[in-house]
ROFI-269032 format. One record per residue (C-alpha): x, y, z. Coordinates in steps of 0.5 Angstrom, whole numbers, plus 500, padded with zeros to 3 digits. Each point is the difference from the previous one (the first is absolute). Layout:
BEGIN
<pt <X, Y, Z>>
...
//
This chain:
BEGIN
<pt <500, 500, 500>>
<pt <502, 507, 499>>
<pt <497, 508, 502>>
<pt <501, 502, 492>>
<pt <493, 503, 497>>
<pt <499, 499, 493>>
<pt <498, 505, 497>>
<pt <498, 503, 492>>
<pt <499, 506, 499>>
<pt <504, 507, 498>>
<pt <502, 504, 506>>
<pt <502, 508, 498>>
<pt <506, 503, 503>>
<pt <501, 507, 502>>
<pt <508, 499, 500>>
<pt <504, 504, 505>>
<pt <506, 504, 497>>
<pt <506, 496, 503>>
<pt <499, 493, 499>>
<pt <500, 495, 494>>
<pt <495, 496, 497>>
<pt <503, 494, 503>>
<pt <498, 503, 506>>
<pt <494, 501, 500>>
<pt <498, 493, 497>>
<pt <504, 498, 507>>
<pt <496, 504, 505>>
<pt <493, 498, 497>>
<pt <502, 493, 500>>
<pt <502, 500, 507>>
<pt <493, 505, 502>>
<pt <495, 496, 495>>
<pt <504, 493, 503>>
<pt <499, 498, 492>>
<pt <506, 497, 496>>
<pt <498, 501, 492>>
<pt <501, 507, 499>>
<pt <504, 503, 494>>
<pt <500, 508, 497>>
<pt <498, 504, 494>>
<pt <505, 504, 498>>
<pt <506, 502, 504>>
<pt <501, 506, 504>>
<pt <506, 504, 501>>
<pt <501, 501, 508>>
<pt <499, 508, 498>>
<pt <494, 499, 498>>
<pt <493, 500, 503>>
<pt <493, 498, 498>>
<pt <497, 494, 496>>
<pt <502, 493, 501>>
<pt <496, 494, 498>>
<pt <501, 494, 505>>
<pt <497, 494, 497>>
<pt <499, 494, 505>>
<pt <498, 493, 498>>
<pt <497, 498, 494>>
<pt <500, 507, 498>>
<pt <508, 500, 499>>
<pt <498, 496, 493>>
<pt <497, 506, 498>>
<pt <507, 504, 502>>
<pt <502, 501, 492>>
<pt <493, 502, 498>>
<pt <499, 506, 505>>
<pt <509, 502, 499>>
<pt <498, 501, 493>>
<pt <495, 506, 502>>
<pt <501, 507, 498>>
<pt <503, 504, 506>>
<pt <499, 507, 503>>
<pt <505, 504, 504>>
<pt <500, 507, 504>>
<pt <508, 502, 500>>
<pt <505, 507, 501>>
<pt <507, 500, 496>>
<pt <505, 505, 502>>
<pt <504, 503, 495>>
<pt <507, 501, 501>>
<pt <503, 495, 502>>
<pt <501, 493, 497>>
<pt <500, 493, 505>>
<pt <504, 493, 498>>
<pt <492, 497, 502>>
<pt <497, 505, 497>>
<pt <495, 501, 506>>
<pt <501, 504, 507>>
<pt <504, 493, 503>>
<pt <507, 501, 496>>
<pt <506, 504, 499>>
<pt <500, 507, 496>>
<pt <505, 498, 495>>
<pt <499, 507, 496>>
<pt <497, 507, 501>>
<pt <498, 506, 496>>
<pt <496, 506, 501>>
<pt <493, 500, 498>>
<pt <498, 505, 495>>
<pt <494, 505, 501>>
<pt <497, 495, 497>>
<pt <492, 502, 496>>
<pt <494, 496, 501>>
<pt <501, 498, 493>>
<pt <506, 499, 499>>
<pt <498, 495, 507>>
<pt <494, 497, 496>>
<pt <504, 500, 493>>
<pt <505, 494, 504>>
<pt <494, 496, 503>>
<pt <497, 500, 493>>
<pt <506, 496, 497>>
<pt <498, 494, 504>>
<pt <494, 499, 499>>
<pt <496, 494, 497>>
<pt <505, 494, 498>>
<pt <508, 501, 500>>
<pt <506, 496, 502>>
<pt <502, 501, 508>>
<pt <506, 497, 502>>
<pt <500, 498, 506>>
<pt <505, 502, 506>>
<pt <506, 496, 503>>
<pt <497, 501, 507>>
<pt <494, 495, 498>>
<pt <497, 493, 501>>
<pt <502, 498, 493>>
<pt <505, 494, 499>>
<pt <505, 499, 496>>
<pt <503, 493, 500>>
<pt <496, 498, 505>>
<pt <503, 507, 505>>
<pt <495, 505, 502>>
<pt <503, 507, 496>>
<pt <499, 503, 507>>
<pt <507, 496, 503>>
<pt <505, 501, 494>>
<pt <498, 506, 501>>
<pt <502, 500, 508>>
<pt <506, 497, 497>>
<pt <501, 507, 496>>
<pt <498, 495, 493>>
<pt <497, 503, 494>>
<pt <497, 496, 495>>
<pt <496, 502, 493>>
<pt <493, 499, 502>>
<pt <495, 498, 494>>
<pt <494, 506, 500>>
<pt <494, 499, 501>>
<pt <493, 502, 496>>
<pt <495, 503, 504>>
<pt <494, 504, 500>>
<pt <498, 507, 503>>
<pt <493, 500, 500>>
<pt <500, 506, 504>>
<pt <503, 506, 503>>
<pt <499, 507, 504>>
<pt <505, 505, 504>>
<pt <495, 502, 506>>
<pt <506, 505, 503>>
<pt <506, 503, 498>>
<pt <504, 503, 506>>
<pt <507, 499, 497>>
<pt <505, 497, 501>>
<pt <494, 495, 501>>
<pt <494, 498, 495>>
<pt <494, 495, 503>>
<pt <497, 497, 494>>
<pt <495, 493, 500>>
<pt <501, 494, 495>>
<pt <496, 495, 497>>
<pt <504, 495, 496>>
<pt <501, 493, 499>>
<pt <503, 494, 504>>
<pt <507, 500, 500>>
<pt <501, 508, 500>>
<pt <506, 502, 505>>
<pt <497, 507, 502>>
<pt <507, 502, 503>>
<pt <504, 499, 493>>
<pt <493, 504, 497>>
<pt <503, 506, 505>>
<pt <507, 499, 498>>
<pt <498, 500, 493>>
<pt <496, 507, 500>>
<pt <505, 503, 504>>
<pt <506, 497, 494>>
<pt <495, 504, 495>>
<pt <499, 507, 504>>
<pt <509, 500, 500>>
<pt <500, 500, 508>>
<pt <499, 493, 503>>
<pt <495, 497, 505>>
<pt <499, 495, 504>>
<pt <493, 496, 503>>
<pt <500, 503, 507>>
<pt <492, 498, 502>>
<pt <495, 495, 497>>
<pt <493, 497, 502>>
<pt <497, 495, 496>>
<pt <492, 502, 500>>
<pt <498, 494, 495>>
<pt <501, 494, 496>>
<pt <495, 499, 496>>
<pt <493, 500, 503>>
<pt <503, 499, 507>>
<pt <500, 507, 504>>
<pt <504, 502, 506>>
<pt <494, 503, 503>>
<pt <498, 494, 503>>
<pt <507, 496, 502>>
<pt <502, 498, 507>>
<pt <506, 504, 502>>
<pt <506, 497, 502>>
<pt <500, 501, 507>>
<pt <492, 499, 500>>
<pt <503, 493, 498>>
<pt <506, 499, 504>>
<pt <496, 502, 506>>
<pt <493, 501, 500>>
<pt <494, 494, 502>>
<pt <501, 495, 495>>
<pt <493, 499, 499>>
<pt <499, 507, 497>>
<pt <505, 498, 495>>
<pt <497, 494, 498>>
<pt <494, 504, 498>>
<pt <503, 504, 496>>
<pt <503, 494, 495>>
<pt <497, 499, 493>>
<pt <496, 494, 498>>
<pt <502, 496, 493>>
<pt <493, 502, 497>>
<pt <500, 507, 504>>
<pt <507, 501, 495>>
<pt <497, 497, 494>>
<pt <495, 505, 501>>
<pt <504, 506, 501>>
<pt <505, 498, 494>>
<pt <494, 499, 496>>
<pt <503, 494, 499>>
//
């Protein structure tokens, strides 16, 4: 006999900013007392917002629901260029940011929108010969990474307070957010990293109605249990 539950089902996270995915998925097997728990679309420890826990038989749909568009709420810093491209690296360049116009701005953006090739960071998951780029680049490695096609469906500046800009992305799967900011900075002659970023959706799943990542670590557990999906309520919700 064992005290494990079963359970199916999709659990909305809100994640908190400083853990990983892997955290989270460790926290909620222990509070929920389930085994069979995997995530949809990796977090970095930067990031905040949506993380989709599947649980059970609901890990069979993983791929299925991974492969959904994402939307972000993000802000760049101008100015300043980091080995990761986010706020959790090493300045590796700096550059005085222009006076530049809200055109000048939105022409930038306009350059990566719709479909485009990206290529990813060394900082990343990806592997290369079985490593995860992420550790050759701890190792001060660089290696030629194959771009890769992705799609912005949408985009909108919601403040521009140089050397900052706050912005909003829909895109698809696969989409590296801070090689985006990286990207628009190399574009305005300046530079920029990632310096915050909230995940608000994937595909018909909100954060509106995630558990918080404390709420799950150490509030009533039932409370958390009735926040998990069923099977039918995700096929109905992804029109499935």
């Amino acid at each position: 006999m064992n005290n494990f539950r079963e359970i199916d089902g999709v659990l909305l996270i809100d994640k908190a900013t400083g853990m990983t995915s892997h955290d989270v998925v460790a926290i909620a097997r222990r509070a929920l007392g389930t085994k069979k728990i995997g995530h949809c679309g990796t977090l970095d420890p930067l990031a905040t917002g949506l993380l989709i826990l599947t649980l059970g038989r609901g890990t069979k749909i993983q791929d299925l629901i991974m492969a959904e568009d994402k939307e972000y709420v993000g802000t760049l810093k101008l100015g300043e260029v980091t080995d990761s491209q986010d706020a959790d690296g090493v300045v590796t360049e700096t550059k005085p940011v222009p006076e530049l116009t809200r055109g000048q701005i939105d022409a930038a953006f306009a350059k990566f929108q719709g479909d485009f090739y990206q290529t990813p960071p060394m900082v990343s998951a990806i592997k290369k010969d079985g490593v995860p780029l992420y550790k050759l680049a701890r190792k001060g490695q660089t290696v030629v990474r194959e771009p890769r096609f992705v799609h912005v469906f949408a985009h909108q500046i919601n403040e521009v307070n140089l050397p900052e800009v706050n912005f909003r992305v829909v895109c698809s799967k696969g989409f590296y957010v801070r090689t985006y900011a990286h990207d628009i900075g190399q574009e305005l002659g300046c530079g920029a990293h990632l310096r915050s970023l909230r995940r608000t959706k994937s595909g018909k799943f909100s954060v509106d109605l995630a558990v918080s990542t404390e709420a799950l670590k150490n509030g009533d557990v039932n409370a958390v249990l009735s926040k998990v999906l069923t099977l039918p309520q995700v096929s109905i919700l992804r029109g499935a």
